[in-house]
C-alpha positions as CSV (number, residue, x, y, z in Angstrom):
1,X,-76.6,48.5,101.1
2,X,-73.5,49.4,99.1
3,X,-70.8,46.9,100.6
4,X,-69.9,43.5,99.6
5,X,-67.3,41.5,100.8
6,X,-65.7,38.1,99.4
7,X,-63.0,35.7,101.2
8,X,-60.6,32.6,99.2
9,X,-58.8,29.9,100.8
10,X,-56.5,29.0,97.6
11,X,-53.9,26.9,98.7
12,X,-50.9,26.5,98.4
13,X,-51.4,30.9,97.8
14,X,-53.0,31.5,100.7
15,X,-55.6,33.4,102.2
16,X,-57.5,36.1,100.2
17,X,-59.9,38.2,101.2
18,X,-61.7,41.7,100.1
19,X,-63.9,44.6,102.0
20,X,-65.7,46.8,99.7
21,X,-68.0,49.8,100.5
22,X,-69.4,51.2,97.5
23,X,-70.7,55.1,97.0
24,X,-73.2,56.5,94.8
25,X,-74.3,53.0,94.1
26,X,-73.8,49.0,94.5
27,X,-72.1,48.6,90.7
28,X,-68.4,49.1,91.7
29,X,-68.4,47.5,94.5
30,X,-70.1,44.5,93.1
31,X,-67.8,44.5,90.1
32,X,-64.8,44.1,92.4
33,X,-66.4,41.8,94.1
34,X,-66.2,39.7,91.0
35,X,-63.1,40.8,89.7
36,X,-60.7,41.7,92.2
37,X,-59.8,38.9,94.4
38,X,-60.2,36.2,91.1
39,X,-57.7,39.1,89.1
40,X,-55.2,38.6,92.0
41,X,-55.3,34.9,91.9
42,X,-54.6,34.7,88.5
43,X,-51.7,37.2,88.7
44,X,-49.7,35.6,91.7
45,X,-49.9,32.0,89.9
46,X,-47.1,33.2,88.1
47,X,-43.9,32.4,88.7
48,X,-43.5,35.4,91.1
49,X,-46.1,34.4,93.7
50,X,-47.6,37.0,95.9
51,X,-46.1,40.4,96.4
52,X,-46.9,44.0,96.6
53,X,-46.0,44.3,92.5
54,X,-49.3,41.4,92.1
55,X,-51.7,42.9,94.2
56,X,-51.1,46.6,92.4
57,X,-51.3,45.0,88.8
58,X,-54.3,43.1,90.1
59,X,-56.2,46.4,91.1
60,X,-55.0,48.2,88.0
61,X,-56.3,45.4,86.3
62,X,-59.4,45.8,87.7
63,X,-60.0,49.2,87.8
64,X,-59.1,49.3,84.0
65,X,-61.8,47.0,82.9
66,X,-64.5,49.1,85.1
67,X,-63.2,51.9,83.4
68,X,-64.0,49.9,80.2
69,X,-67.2,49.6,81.5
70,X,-68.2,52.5,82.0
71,X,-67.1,53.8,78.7
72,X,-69.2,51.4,76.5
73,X,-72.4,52.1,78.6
74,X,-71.6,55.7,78.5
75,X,-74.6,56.7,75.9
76,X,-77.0,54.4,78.4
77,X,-76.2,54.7,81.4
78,X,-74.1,57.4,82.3
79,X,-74.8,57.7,85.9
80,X,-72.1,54.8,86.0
81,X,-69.3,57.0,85.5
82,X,-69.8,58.5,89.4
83,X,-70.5,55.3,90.8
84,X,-67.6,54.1,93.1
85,X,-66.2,52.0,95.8
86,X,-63.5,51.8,98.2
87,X,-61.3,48.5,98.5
88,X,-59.4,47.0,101.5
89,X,-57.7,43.7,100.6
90,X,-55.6,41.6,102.8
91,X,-53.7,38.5,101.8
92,X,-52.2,35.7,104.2
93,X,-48.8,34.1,102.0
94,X,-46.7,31.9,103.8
95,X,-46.3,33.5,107.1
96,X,-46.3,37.1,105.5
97,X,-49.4,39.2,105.5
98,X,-50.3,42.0,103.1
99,X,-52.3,44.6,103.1
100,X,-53.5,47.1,100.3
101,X,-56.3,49.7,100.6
102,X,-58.1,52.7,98.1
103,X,-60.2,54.9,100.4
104,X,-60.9,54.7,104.1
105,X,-61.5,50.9,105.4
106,X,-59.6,50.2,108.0
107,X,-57.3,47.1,108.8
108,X,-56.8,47.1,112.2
109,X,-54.0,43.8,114.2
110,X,-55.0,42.9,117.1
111,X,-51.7,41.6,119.0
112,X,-50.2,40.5,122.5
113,X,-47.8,42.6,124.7
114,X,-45.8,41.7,127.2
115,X,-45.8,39.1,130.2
116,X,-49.4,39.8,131.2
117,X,-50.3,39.4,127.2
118,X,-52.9,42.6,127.0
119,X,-54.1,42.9,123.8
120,X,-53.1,46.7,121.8
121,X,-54.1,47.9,118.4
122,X,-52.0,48.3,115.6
123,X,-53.5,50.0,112.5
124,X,-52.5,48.4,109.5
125,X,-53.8,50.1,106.5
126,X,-53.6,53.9,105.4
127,X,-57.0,55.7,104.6
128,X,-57.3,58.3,102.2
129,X,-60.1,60.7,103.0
130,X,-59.8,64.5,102.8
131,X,-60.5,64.6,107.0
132,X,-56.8,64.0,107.1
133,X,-54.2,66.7,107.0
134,X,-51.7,64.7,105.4
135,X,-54.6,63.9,102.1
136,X,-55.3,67.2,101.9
137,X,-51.6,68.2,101.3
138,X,-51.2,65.2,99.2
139,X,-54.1,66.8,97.1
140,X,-52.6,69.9,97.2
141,X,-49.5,68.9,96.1
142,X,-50.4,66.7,93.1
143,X,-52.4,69.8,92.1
144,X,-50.8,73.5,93.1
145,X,-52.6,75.3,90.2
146,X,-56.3,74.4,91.7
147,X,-57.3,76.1,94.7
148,X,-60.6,74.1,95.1
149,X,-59.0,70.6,95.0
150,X,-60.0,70.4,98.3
151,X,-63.0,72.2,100.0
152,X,-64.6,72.2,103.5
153,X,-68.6,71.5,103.0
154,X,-70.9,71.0,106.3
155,X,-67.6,71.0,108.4
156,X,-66.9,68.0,106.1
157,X,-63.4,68.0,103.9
158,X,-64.1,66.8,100.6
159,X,-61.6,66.5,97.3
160,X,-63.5,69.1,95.1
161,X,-66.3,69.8,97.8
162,X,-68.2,66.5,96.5
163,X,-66.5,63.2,98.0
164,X,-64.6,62.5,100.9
165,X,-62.0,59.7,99.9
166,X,-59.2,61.0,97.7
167,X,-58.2,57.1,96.4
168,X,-61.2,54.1,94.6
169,X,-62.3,52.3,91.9
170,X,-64.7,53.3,89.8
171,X,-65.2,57.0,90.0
172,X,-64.4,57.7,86.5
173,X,-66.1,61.6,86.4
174,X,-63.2,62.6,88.7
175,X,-60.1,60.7,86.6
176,X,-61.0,61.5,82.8
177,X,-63.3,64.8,82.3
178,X,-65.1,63.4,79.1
179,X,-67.0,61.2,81.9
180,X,-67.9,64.9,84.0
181,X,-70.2,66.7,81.2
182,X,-74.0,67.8,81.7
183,X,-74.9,64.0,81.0
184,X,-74.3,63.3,85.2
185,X,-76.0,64.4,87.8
186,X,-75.1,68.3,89.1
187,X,-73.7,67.5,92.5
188,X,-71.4,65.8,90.7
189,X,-70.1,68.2,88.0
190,X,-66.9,70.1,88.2
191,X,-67.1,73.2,87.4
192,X,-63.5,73.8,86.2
193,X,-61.8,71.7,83.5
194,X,-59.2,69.4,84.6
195,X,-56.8,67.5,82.3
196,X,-55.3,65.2,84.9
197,X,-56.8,62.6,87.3
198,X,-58.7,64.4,90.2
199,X,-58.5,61.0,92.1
200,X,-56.1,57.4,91.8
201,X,-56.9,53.8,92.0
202,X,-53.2,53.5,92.9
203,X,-53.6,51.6,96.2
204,X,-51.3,52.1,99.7
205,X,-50.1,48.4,100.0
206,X,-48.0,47.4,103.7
207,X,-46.5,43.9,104.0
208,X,-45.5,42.6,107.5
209,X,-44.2,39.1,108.9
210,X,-46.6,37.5,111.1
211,X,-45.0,37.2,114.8
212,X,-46.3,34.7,117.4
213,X,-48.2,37.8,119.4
214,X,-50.2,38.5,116.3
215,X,-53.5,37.1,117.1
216,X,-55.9,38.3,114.7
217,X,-57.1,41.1,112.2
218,X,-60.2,42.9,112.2
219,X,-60.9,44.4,108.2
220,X,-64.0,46.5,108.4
221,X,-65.7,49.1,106.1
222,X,-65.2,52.9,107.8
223,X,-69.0,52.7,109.2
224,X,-67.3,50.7,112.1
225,X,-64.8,52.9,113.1
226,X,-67.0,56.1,113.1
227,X,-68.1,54.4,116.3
228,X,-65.2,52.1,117.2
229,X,-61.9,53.2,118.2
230,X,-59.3,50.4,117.1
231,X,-58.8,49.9,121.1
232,X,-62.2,49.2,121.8
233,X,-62.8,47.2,118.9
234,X,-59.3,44.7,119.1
235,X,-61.0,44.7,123.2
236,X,-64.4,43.4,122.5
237,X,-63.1,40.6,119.9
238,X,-60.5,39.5,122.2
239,X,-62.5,39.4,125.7
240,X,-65.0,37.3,123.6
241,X,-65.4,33.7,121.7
242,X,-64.1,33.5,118.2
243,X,-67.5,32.5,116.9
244,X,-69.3,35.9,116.0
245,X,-66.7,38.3,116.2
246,X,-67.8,40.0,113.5
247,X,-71.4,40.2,113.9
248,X,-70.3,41.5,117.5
249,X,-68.6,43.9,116.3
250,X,-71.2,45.6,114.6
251,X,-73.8,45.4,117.4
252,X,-71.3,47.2,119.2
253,X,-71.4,50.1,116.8
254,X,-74.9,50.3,116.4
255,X,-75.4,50.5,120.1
256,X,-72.9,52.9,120.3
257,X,-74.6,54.6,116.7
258,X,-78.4,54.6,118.8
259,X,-76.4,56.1,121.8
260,X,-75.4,59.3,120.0
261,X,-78.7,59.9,118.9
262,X,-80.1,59.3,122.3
263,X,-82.4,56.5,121.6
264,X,-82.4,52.6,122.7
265,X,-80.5,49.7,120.1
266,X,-84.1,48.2,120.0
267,X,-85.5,51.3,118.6
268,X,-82.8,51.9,116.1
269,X,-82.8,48.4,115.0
270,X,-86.7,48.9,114.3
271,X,-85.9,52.1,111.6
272,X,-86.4,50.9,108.3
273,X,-83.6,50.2,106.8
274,X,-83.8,52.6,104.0
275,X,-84.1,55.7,106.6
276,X,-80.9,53.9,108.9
277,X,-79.1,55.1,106.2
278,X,-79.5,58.6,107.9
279,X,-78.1,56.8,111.6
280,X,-75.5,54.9,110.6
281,X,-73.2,53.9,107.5
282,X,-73.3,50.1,106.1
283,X,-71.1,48.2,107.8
284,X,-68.7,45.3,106.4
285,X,-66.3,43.8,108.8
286,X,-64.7,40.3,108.6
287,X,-61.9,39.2,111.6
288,X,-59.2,36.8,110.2
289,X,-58.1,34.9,113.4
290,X,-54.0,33.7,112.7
291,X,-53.7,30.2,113.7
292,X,-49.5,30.0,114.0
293,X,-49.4,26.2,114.4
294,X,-51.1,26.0,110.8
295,X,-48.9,28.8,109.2
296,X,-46.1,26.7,110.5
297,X,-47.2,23.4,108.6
298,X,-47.8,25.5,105.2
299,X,-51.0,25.8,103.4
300,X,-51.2,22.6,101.9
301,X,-53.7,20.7,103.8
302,X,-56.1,23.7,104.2
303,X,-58.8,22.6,101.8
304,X,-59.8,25.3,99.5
305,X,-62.8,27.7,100.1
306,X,-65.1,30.8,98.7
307,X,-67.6,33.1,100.0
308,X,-68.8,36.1,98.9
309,X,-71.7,38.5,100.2
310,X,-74.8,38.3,98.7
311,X,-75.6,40.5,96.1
312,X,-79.2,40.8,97.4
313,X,-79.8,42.3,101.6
């Protein structure tokens, strides 16, 4: 399991909290799980607060000392330098929520509409993955001299025919070429020389005022949604109890995982975990529920709290 996950209640900030699915190893992902959410704190105590211009100096901030990292075990551990991880943050300020992603979680708001007060989806965060058009032209743009910056492998688009997500931290092979030499494994060499980032840690950040009709938000890691559309899965937390939303959640995309393969959720659920792997992505999903009566009476009295994922599963 590559994901970790890590949630703050810091009044009189806020809410804080982080979803981060790791690639090619646990070491990114872990190392934002220290650093990311902690990094932000420290930069909206200033006098400017919370705001998009925080959260992007907060995941520079991170993504620089990573980078660090990487360079000083460089002659040890090289195999570092194409580990990675996508990060989905979301922040609840006052009674404005932000949102900032790199890669392909998904923040999904599940809300209320009209009289009857059916609940839609509203997707809130942008994914970067090669799958979509608009990446792939985004790519193509940022890099009109290389014909290969994108490349369709096993009906699969992938930024030079090695990883899906165009956007994370970590992933230093494809953003400086003195990390992509012979020292790394093949399948993740580039062939051609390249003098300019391949991918960015520059995250896609959306702010939005929370109305009354906003009921709750659903951050997951993209192993959900290969199974979930954001329909279905605003449906089954709203038709249910709070408690165990999440865990619900992803029994709902495992039993949907074991029914394109054709097999029972009992069966899949007795796989060993290390061949799952070849079933199902990890999943991470956490639901913040909005409680409007509290957002209206500030932060204040919320007492303060921290939890993060364990590092062992």
């Amino acid at each position: 399991l590559e994901d970790q996950c890590r949630l703050h209640s810091a009044p009189p900030l806020g809410t804080l909290l982080a979803v981060l699915d790791g690639h090619a190893g646990h070491a990114a992902a872990r190392f934002a799980c220290d650093h990311l959410l902690p990094t932000l704190l420290e930069a909206a105590s200033g006098p400017g607060g919370v705001t998009a211009d925080a959260i992007r100096d907060a995941f520079a901030a991170t993504e620089a000392a990573f980078i660090a990292q990487v360079s000083s075990q460089w002659d040890t551990n090289p195999d570092l330098a194409t580990v990675g991880s996508c990060c989905l943050v979301g922040v609840v300020h006052e009674r404005t929520l932000f949102v900032a992603n790199l890669g392909d979680s998904r923040a999904v708001l599940g809300k209320k509409v009209g009289r009857s007060g059916q609940i839609v989806a509203e997707q809130l965060s942008t994914e970067h993955n090669a799958n979509d058009e608009a990446v792939r032209q985004e790519l193509m743009a940022q890099h009109p001299d290389d014909p290969q910056i994108v490349a369709l492998k096993h009906g699969v688009w992938r930024v030079k025919g090695i990883i899906q997500v165009s956007r994370s931290l970590g992933d230093a092979y494809l953003k400086d070429a003195k990390y992509n030499t012979e020292r790394i494994k093949p399948k993740f060499r580039v062939s051609e020389p390249f003098s300019r980032p391949i991918m960015s840690a520059e995250p896609t950040i959306v702010s939005r005022s929370l109305e009354p009709s906003d009921c709750f938000v659903i951050f997951a890691s993209d192993g959900l949604w290969e199974h979930l559309t954001n329909q279905e899965a605003v449906e089954i937390v709203h038709n249910n109890q709070r408690a165990g939303s999440a865990k619900r959640l992803i029994k709902a995309a495992l039993q949907e995982a074991a029914r394109k393969r054709e097999m029972r959720y009992s069966d899949l659920m007795r796989i060993d975990k290390k061949v799952r792997r070849h079933f199902h992505d990890d999943i991470t999903v956490i639901v913040l529920f909005i409680n409007h009566e509290l957002l209206a009476k500030g932060n204040a009295q919320v007492p303060p709290l921290s939890i993060r994922s364990a590092l062992d599963h």
